[in-house]
Each structure stands twice: as structure tokens, then as C-alpha cells.
Backbone as CSV, one residue per row, in Angstrom:
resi,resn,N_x,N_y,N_z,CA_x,CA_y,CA_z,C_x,C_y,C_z
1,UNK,145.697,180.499,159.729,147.011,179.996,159.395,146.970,178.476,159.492
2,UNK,147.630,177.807,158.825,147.779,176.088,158.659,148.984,176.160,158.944
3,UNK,148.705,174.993,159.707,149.822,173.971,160.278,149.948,172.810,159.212
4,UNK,151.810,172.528,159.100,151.949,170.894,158.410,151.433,169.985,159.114
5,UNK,151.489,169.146,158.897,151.179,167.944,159.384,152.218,167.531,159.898
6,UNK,152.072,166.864,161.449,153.563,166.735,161.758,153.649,165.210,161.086
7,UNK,155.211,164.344,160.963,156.050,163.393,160.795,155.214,162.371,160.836
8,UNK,154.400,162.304,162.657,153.907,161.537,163.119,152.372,161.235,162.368
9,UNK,151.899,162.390,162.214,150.404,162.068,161.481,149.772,161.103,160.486
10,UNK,150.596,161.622,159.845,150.317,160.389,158.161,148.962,161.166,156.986
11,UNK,148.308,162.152,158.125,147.287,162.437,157.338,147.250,164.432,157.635
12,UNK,146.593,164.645,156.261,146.257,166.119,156.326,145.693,166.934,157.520
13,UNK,145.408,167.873,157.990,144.650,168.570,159.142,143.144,168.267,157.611
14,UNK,142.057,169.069,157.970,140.925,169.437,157.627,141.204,170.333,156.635
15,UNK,141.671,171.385,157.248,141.960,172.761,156.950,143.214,172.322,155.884
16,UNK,143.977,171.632,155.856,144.893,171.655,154.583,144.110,170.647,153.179
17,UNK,143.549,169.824,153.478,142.925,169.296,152.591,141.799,170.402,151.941
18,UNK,141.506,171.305,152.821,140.451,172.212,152.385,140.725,173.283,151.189
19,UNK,142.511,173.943,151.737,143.024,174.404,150.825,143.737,173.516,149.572
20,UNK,143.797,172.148,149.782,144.291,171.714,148.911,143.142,171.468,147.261
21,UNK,141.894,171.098,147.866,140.848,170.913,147.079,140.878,172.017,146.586
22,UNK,140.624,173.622,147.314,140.461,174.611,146.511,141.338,174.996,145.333
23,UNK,142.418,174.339,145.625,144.094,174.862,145.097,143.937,173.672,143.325
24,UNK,143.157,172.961,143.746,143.097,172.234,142.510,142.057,172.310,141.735
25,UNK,141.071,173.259,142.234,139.807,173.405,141.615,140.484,174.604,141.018
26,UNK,141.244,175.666,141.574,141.458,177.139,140.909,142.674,176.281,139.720
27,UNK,143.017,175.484,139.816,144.027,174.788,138.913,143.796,174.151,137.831
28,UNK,142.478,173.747,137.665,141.623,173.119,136.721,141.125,174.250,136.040
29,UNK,140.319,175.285,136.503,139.598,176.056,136.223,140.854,177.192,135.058
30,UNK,141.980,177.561,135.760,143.158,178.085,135.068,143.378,177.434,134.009
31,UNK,143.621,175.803,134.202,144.104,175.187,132.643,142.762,175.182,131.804
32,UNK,141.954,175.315,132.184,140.285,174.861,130.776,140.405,176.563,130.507
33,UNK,140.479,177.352,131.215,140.498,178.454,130.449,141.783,178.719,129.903
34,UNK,142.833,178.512,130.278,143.829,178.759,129.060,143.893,177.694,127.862
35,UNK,143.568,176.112,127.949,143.014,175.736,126.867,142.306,176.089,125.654
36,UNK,141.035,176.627,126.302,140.001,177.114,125.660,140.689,178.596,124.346
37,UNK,141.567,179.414,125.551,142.094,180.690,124.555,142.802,180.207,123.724
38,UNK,144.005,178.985,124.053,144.402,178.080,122.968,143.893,177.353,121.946
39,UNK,142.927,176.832,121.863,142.093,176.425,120.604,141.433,177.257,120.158
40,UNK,140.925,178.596,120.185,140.668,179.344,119.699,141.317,179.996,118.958
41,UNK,142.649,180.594,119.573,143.815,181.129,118.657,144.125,179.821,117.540
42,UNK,144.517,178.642,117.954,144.290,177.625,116.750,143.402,177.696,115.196
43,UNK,142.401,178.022,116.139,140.817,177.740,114.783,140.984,179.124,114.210
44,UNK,141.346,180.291,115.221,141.385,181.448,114.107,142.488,181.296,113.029
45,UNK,143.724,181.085,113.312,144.784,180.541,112.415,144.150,179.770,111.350
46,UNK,144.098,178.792,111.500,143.530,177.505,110.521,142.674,178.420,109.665
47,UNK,141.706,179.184,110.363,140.638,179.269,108.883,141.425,180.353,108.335
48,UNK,142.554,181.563,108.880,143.131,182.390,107.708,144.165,181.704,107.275
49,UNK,144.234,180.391,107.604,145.532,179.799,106.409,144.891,179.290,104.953
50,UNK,143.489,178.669,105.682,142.992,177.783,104.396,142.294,179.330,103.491
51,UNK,141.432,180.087,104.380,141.076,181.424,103.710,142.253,181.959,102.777
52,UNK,143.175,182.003,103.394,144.514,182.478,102.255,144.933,181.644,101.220
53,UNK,144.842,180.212,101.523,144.893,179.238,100.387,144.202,179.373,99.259
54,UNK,142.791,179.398,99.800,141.698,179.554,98.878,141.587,180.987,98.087
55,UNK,141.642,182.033,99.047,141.539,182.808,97.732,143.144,183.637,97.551
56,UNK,144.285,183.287,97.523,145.264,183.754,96.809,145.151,183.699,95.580
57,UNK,145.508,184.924,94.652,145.596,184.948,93.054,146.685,183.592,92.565
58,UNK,146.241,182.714,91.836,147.430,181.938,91.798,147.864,182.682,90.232
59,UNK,149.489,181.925,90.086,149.934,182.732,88.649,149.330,181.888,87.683
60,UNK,149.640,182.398,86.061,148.669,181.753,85.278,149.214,180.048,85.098
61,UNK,150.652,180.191,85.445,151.389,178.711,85.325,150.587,177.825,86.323
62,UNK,150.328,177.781,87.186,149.891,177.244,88.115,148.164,176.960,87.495
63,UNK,147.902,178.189,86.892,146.003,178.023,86.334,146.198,176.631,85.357
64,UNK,147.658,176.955,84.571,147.208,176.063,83.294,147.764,174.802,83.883
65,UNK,149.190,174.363,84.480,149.444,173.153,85.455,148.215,172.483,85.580
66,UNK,147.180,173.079,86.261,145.617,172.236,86.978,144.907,172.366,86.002
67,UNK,144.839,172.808,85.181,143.997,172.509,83.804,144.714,171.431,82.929
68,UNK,145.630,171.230,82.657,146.775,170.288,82.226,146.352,168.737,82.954
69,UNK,146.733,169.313,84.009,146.327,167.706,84.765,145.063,167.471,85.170
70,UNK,144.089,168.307,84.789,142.411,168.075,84.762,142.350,167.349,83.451
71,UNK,142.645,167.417,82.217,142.842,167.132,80.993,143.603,165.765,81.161
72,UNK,144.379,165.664,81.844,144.878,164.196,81.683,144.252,163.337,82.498
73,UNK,143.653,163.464,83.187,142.957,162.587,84.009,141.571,162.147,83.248
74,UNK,141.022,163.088,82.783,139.382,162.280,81.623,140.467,161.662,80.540
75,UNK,141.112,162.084,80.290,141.695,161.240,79.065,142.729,159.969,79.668
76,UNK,142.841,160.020,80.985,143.210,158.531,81.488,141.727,158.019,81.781
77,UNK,140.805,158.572,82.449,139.825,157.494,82.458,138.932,157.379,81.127
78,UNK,139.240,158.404,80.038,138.317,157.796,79.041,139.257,156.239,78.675
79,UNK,140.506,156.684,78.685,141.274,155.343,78.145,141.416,154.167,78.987
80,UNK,141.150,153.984,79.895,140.510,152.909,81.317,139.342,152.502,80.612
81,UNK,138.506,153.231,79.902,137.240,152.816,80.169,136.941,152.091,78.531
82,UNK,137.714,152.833,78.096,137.918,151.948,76.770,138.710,150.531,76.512
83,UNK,139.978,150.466,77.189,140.599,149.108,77.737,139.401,148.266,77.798
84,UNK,138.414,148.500,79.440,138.185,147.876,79.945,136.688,147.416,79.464
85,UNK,136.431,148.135,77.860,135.356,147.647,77.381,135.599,146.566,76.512
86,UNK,137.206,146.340,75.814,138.184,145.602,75.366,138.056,144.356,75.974
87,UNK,138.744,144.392,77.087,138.708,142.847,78.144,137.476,142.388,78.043
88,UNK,136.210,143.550,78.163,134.887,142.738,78.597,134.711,141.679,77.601
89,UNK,134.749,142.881,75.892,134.615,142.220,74.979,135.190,140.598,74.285
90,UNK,136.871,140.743,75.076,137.297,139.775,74.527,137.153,138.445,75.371
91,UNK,136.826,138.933,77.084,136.192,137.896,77.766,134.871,137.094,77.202
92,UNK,134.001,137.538,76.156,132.980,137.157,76.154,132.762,136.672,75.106
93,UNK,133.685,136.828,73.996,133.784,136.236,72.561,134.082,134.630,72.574
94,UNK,133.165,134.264,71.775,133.275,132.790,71.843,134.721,132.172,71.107
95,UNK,135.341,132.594,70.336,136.734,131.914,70.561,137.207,131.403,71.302
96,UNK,137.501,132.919,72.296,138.262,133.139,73.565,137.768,132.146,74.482
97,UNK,136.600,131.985,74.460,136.060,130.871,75.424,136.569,129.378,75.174
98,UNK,136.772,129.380,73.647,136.746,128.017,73.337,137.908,127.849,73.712
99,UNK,139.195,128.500,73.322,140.279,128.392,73.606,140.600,128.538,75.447
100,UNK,139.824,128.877,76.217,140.087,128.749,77.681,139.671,127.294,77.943
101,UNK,138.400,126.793,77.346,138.062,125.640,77.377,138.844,124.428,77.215
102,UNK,139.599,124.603,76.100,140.581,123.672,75.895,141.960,123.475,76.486
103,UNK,142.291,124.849,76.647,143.316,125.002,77.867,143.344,124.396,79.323
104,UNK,141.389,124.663,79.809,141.848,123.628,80.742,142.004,121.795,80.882
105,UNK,141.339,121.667,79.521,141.318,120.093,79.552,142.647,119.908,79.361
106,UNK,143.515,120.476,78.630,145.253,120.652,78.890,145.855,120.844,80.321
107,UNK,145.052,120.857,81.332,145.653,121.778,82.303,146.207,122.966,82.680
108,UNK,146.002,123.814,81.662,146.672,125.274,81.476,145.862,126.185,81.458
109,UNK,144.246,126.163,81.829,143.470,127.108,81.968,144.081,128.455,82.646
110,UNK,143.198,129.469,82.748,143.596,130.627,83.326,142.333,130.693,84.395
């Protein structure tokens, strides 16, 4: 049986610090294992949400939606890439040069 500590002490007996260490080791040991069952139940969740994501039948609206916007996207970057063979071109044409040239002896270069 343990005794408090009386008023006067200031400090633990032996014997209460003894149970106190144990009391926090069984306290640690309780939370890492209920942690542990907690991230587990987590990770099982997670992979049958994305598992259900992935293979749900989607409807055909939804098939052609992402085919739709697969289709607009090469045909935005074919048209990026055509622009931007435009600029190269017109950066490099000697007109264009001449006329930047003279712009800046005007002060109005770009």
C-alpha cells in the first residue's frame, strides 16, 4: 500500500514514483497501440476509397466529358506550339529587327 506524500515533503516516497513510472509506461504503451489500430483503419479506408474511385463503372457522359477535354488540350497545345513558332519566326526576321533597331535609336525600343 502507498502512502501520499505528506504537505511537508515536497517529494514522492520511492514507491510512488515507482508506480508512477509504471503508470506512464502502461500509458504510452496504450496510446502507440491504439494509434497504431488507428492508422490502420485509416490506410484500409483510403485504399477502398481510391480502389472504388478507380474502378467504378463511370457513365458514358462522363467517358466522353474526358475524352472531350483530352481533345482540347492537344489542340490547345498544338495551337501554343504553333503561336509560338510564329513569335520565333517573327522575332528573327530581319525587318522586325530593323524596325526594333530603329525604335531604339528613337527611344522606343521594346
Amino acid at each position: 500500500m502507498t502512502t501520499s506524500p505528506s504537505p511537508t515533503d515536497g517529494a514522492a516516497s520511492p514507491e510512488d514514483s515507482a508506480e508512477l513510472a509504471l503508470a506512464r509506461k502502461l500509458g504510452r504503451e496504450q496510446a502507440e497501440s491504439f494509434d497504431l489500430r488507428l492508422r490502420e483503419a485509416e490506410t484500409r479506408q483510403r485504399e477502398e476509397r481510391l480502389a472504388e474511385a478507380a474502378w467504378r463503372p463511370r457513365s458514358a457522359r462522363q467517358a466522353w466529358d474526358d475524352e472531350d477535354a483530352s481533345l482540347k488540350v492537344v489542340q490547345l497545345e498544338s495551337r501554343l506550339s504553333e503561336l509560338s513558332a510564329y513569335v520565333r519566326a517573327v522575332d528573327n526576321s530581319l525587318p522586325w529587327r530593323m524596325i526594333q533597331t530603329v525604335r531604339r535609336m528613337l527611344g522606343r525600343g521594346w
